[in-house]
C-alpha positions in Angstrom: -51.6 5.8 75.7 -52.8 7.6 72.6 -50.1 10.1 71.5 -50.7 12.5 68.3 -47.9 13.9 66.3 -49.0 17.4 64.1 -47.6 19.5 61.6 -49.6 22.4 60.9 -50.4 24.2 57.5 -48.5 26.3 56.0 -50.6 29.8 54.7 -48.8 32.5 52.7 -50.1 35.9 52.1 -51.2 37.5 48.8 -47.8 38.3 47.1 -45.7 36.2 48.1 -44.1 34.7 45.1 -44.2 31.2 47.2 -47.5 30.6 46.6 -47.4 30.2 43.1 -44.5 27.7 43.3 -44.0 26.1 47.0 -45.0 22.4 47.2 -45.0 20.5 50.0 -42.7 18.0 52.0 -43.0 15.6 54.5 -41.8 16.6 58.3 -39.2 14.4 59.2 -38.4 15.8 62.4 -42.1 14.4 63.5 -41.0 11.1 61.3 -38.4 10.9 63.4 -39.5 11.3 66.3 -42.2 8.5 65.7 -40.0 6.0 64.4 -37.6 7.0 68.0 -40.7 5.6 69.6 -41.4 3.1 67.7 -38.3 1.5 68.1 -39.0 1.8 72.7 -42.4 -0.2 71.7 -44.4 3.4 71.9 -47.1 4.0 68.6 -48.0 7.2 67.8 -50.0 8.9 64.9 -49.0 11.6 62.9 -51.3 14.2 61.1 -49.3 16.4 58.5 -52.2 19.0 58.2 -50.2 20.9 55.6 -51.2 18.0 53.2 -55.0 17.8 54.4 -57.7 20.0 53.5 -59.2 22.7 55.8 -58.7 25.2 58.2 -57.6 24.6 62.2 -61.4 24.0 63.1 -62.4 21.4 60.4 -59.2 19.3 60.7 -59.1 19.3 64.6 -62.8 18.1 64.0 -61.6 15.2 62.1 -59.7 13.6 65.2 -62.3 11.3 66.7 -60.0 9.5 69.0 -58.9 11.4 72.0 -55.1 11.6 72.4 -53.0 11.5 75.9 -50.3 13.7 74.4 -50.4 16.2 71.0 -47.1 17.0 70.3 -46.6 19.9 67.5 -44.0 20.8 65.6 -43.6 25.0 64.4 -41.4 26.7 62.3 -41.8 30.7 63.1 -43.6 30.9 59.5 -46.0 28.3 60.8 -46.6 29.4 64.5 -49.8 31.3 64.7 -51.6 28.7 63.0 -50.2 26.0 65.4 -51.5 28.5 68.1 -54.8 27.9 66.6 -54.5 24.2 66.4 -53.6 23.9 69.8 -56.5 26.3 70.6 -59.3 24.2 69.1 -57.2 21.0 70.4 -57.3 21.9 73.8 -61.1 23.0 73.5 -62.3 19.5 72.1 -59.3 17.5 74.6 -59.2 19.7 78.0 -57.1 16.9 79.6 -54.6 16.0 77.0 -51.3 17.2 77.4 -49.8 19.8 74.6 -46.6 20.3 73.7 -44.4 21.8 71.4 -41.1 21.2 69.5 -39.8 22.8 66.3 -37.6 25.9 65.4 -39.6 28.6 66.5 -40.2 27.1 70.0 -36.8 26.3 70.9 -35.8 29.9 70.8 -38.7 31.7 72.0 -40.0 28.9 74.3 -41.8 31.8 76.7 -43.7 32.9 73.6 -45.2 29.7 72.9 -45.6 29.1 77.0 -47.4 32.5 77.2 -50.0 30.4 75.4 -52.1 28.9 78.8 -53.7 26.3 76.1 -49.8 25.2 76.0 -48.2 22.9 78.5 -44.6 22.5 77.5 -41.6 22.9 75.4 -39.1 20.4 74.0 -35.9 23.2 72.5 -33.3 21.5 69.7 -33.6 17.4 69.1 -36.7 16.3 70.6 -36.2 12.4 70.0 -34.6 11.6 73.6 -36.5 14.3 75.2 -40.2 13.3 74.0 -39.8 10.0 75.0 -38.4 10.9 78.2 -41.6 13.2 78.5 -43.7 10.0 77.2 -42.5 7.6 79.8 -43.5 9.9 83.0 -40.7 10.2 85.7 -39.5 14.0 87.1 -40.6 16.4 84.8 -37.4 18.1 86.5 -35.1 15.8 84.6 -36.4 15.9 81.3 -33.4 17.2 79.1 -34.4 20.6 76.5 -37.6 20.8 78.7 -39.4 23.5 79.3 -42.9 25.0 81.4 -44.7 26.8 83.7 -43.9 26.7 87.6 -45.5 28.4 90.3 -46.4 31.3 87.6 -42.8 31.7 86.6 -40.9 29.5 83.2 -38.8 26.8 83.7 -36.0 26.0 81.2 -34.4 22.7 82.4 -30.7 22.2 81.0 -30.4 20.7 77.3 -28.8 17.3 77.2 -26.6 16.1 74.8 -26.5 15.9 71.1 -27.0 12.6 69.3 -23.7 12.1 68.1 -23.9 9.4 66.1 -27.1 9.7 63.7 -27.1 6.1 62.4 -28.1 5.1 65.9 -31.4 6.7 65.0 -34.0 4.4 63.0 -35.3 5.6 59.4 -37.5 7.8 59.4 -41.6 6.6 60.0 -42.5 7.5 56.6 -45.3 4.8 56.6 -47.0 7.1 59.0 -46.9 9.5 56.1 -49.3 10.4 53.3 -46.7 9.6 51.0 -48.4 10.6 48.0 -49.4 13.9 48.7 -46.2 15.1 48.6 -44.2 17.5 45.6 -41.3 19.7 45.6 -41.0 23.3 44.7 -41.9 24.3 41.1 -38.6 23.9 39.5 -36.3 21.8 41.5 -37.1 18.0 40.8 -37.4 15.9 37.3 -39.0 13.2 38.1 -41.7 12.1 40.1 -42.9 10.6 42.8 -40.0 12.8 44.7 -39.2 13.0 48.3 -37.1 14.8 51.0 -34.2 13.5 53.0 -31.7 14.6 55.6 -28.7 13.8 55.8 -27.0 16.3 58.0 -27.4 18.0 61.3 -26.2 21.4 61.5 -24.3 24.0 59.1 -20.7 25.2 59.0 -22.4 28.6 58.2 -23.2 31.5 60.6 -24.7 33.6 58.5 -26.7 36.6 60.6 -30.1 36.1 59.3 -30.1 31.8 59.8 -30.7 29.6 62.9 -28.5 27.2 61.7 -27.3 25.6 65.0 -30.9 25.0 65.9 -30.0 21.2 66.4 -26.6 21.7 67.9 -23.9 23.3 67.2 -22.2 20.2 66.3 -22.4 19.0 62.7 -23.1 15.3 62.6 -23.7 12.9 58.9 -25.8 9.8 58.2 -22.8 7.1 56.8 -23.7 6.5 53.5 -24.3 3.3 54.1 -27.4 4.5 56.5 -28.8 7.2 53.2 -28.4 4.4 50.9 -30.7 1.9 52.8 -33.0 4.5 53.4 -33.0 5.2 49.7 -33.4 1.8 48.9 -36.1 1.2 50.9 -38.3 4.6 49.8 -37.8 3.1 46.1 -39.0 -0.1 46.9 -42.0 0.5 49.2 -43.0 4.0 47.6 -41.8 3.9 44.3 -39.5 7.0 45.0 -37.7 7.9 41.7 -36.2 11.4 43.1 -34.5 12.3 46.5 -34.0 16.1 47.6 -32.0 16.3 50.4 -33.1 19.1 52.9 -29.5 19.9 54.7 -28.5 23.2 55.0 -25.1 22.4 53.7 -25.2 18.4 52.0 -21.8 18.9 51.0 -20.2 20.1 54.1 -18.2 16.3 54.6 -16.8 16.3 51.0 -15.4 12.7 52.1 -18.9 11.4 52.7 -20.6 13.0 49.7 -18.3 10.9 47.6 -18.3 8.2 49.1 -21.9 7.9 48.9 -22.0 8.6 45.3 -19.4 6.0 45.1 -21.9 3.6 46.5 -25.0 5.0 44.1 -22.8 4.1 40.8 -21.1 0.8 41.8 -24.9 -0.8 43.3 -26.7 1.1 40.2 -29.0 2.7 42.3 -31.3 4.1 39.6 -32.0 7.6 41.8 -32.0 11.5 40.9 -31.8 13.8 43.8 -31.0 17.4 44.4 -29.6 19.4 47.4 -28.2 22.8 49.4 -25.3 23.9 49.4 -22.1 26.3 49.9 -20.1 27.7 47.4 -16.9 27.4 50.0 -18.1 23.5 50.0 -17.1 22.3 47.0 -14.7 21.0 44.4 -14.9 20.1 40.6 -14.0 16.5 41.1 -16.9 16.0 44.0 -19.5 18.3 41.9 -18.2 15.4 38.5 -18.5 12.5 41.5 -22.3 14.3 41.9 -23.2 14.2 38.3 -22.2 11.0 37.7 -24.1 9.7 40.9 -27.4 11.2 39.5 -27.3 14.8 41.4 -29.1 17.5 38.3 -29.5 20.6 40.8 -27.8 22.4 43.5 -28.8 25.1 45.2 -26.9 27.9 46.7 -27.2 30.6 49.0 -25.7 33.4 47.1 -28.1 36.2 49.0 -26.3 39.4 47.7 -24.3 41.3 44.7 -22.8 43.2 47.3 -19.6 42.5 48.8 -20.1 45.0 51.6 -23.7 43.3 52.2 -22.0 39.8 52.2 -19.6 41.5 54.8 -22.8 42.8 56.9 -24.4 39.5 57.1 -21.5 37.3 57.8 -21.5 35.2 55.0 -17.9 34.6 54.8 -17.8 34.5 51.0 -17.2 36.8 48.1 -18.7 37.1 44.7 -15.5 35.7 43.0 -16.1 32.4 45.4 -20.0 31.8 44.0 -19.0 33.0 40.5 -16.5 29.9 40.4 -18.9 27.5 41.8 -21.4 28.4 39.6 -19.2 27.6 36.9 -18.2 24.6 38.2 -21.5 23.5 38.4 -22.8 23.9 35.3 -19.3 23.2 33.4 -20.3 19.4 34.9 -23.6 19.4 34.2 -25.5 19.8 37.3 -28.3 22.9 37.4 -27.7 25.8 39.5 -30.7 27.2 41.7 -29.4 30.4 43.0 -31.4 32.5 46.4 -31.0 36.3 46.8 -32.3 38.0 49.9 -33.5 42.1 49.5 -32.9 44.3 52.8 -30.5 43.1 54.0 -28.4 45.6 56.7 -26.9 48.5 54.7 -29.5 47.5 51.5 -30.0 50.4 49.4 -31.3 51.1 46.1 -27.6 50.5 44.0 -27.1 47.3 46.5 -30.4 45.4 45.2 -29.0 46.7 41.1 -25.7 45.1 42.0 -27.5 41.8 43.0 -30.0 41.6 40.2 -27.0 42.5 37.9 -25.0 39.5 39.7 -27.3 37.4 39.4 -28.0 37.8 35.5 -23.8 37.8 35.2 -23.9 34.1 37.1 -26.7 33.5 35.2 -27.9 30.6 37.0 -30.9 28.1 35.6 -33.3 29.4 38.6 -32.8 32.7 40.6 -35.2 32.7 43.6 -35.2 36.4 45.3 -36.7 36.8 49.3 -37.1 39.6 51.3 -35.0 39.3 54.1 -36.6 37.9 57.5 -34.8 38.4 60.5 -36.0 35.4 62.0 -36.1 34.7 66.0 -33.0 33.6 67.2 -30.7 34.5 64.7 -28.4 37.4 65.3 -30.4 39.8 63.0 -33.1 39.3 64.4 -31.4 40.3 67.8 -29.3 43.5 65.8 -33.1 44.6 64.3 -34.8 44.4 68.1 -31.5 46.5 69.9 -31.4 48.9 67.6 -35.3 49.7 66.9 -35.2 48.5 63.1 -37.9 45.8 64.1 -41.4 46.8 63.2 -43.5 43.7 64.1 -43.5 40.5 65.6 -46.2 39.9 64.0 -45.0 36.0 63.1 -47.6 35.4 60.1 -45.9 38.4 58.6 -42.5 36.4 58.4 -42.9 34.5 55.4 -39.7 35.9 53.5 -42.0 38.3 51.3 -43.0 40.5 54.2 -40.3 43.4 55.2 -40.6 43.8 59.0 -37.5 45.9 58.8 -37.2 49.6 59.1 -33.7 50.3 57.5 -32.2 53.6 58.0 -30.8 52.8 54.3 -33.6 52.4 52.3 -37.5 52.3 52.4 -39.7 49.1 53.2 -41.8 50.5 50.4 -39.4 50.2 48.1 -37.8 46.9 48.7 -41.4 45.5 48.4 -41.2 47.2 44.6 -37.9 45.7 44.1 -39.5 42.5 45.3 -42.3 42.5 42.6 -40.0 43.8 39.7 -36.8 41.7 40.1 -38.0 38.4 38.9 -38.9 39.8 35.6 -36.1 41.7 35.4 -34.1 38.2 35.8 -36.7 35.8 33.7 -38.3 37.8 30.8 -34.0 38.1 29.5 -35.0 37.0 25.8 -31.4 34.7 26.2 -32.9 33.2 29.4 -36.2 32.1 28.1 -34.6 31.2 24.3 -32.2 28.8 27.0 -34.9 27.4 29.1 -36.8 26.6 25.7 -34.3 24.8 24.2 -34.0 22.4 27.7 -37.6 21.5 27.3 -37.3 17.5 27.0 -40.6 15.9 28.0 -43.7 17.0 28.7 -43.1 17.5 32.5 -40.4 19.8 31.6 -43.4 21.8 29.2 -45.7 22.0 32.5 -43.0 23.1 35.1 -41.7 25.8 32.4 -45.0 26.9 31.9 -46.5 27.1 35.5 -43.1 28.9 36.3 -43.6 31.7 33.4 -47.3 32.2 35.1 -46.0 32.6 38.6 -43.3 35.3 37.2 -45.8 37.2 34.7 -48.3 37.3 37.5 -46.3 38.2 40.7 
């Protein structure tokens, strides 16, 4: 049985600020899934066409053997061109099965299904499921399964969660172009750099995040598990630099330090980055961090406005991220700060108050979206009840794109706000004079440079 495993590429429109600076990481969701097979004697091939050149056509012209079972993997950003892969796939292989797995699909399953070039769904952790699929039996009794029936959609009953995550096997990154891969403009130091995850799930429920995708349940790696797996990247691809791709890495304080422990005692010669909540940390872990060769965290501060914060459930105030910011940079670690504009009750003085909090916390990157009210979070489901949803247009929700119609304030003019308030926060003669004076090698010259381009020019 010849079974294909596809993530599709990622396009962004003209802008979008992402374009100048997104790089590119490798799906471990697909990994994993490969490896889950791997370990049940199943192979399987995976083709990450975000890293490969051309459009739908040319790659699916490049698969010469014909696969069983294509399984693809969509985020909602990345949906209509999956459509289009699958299109051209099921053109050039009539009698392979297709079938979907991936954020977007596991909350609007009847969307992708609507799709007769589509066959089924796998919602939430598709490891068990997909080999379930895999190994034939009653398609009835496949767990997060869902299809078509007698012209009507069948959504079988999700099974359980993986509750222990060590029982999974590393990640297939042999499977991977390994090479190909680079992180966002701004957030790694050395190269070659590569993502990890070490969590499932987020102790957040923010309105505009799907953070429960893979359960509600939040489940670790032991860091004994993340140090083999870091071992093993440094000594088969030379990985100098990890960023870990959680939605909160520090929401087990217990197991954040004790891995760090382990980095320092074994001398694990590693850098790495990662997510995180302001409500997630302490001084002595963020000092545990530093020591353990963490140099950037990243959090979700999204608004200046304590009322906004309030409207979109963050469950934190200003005086929370001002002290974590401090924190941060008092040990030494980088702060990479996100901002969101339109949010519910966004006006005009709102987005001053969050450009004005965000040169007060004055972070060493400020990253500003417009907000997306993504499919299956509960924006998304307050924009579509109360009409404030102008498109579902789904290659219009790439974070720089307002599909909202606020009763507050203007789509025009939060797409204004978007193209003036990274130069409000990065031409700051103090900023650039700081960012100047961290210049250290010649990497440091190039990201600094290409950065200043992608602000000058959005």
């Amino acid at each position: 049985m010849k079974i294909l495993l596809i993530n599709p590429y990622q396009t962004s429109r003209e802008g979008n600020i992402w374009t100048k600076i997104e790089g590119a990481m490798p799906p471990l969701g697909l990994a994993y899934i490969a490896s889950y097979l791997e370990s049940k004697g199943i192979d399987s091939e995976i083709i990450d066409m975000n890293v490969s050149q051309g459009d739908a056509k040319t790659q699916v012209d490049k698969i010469k053997e014909t696969p069983d079972i294509i399984g693809i993997t969509s985020m909602t950003s990345t949906i209509m061109n999956a459509y289009e892969i699958a299109k051209y796939l099921r053109e050039k292989f009539p009698k392979a099965k297709i079938i979907f797995g991936g954020v977007h699909p596991t909350v609007l399953p009847e969307d992708v299904l609507s799709r007769q070039y589509i066959d089924y769904v796998i919602r939430g952790e598709g490891e068990y499921s997909f080999y379930k699929f895999i190994t034939g039996g009653d398609i009835k009794n496949i767990p997060n399964l869902s299809y078509r029936e007698n012209n009507k959609y069948v959504h079988n009953p999700s099974g359980p969660l993986i509750d222990n995550l060590d029982t999974l096997p590393m990640p297939a990154y042999y499977k991977l172009p390994i090479k190909k891969y680079i992180p966002t403009l701004g957030s790694y130091k050395r190269l070659p750099a590569i993502s990890m995850i070490a969590t499932r799930g987020c102790p957040g429920k923010c309105t505009f995040c799907f953070g429960s995708f893979l359960g509600e349940k939040i489940r670790m790696h032991s860091p004994d598990y993340l140090i083999e797996e870091i071992k093993f990247l440094q000594k088969n691809h030379g990985i100098k630099e990890i960023l870990f791709y959680d939605d909160t890495f520090t929401t087990f304080r217990h197991k954040v330090k004790e891995f760090c422990n382990k980095i320092i005692e074994q001398k694990i010669d590693i850098s790495w980055v990662c997510f995180s909540r302001v409500d997630t940390i302490d001084e002595e872990t963020l000092k545990l961090m530093k020591k353990a060769g963490c140099h950037q965290i990243m959090y979700g501060i999204e608004s200046g406005s304590e009322e906004i914060l309030k409207n979109i459930n963050k469950k934190v105030n200003k005086e929370k991220a001002k002290i974590a910011v401090q924190l941060t940079k008092k040990v030494g670690i980088e702060c990479r700060t996100t901002y969101m504009l339109g949010n519910p009750g966004e006006t005009e003085e709102t987005i001053m108050q969050t450009v004005k909090f965000a040169i007060e916390l004055d972070p060493d990157i400020a990253l500003f979206n417009i907000t997306t009210p993504f499919p299956g979070t509960a924006m998304f489901k307050w924009a579509k009840e109360n009409g404030y949803l102008i498109s579902e247009d789904w290659s219009k929700y790439d974070l720089s794109n307002m599909v909202m119609e606020l009763p507050t304030i203007s789509r025009e003019k939060i797409q204004k706000y978007y193209k003036k308030v990274f130069k409000m926060f990065y031409l700051r003669p103090n900023y650039l004079l700081k960012r100047l004076f961290k210049i250290r090698s010649l990497n440091d010259l190039k990201m600094a440079f290409n950065a200043f381009l992608a602000v000058i020019t959005h």
